[in-house]
N, C-alpha and C positions, 0 to 999 in steps of 0.2 A: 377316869382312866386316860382317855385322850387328851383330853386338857394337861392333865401330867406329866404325859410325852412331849405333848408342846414346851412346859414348862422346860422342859430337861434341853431337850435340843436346841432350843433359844439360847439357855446357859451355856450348855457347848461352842456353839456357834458364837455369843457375844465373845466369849473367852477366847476365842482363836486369832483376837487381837492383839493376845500375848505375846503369840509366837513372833508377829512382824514388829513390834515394836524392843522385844530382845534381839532380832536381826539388824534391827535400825541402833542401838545401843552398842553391839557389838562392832558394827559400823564407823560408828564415830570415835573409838578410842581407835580402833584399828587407823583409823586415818588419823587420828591426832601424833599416835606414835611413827606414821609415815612421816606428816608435816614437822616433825620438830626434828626427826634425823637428817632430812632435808634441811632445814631453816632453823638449829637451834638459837640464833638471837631472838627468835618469833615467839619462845616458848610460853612464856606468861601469855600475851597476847592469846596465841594457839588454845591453850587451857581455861580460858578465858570462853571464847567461844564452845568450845566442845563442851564444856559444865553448861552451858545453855543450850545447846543441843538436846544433850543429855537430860535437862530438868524437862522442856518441852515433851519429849520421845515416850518418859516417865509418867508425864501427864497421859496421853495418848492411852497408857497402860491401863495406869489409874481405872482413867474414864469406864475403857474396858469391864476391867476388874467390878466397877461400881453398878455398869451396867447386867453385870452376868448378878449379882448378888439381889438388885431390885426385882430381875427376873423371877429369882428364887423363891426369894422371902417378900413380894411385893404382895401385898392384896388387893 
């Protein structure tokens, strides 16, 4: 029963990685649409970077996400 609870709140807790790395996500388009109303000759470039942001930020998630599941269903 104890061991169970661990499991659980482990999964909770790994998963609360979600929240900051959709914070970090929503971050980087908010500033890509800042950076190109300012700079539209920059915008490929701009785009450029922010999709690597974005695949990084994504990973972060992932990782997260993979980790809350191993918790779960790990033996």
């Amino acid at each position: 029963m104890l061991l169970e609870l661990g499991r659980l709140v482990g999964a909770g807790l790994a998963t609360a990685g979600l929240a900051g790395a959709g914070a970090g996500i929503g971050n980087i388009f908010g500033s890509l649409i800042t950076a190109v109303s300012r700079n539209p000759q920059h915008e490929i470039l701009l785009t450029k970077i922010a999709v690597l942001g974005f695949a990084l930020t994504e990973a972060i998630a992932l990782f997260c996400l993979m980790m809350a599941f191993l918790i779960l269903f790990g033996e």
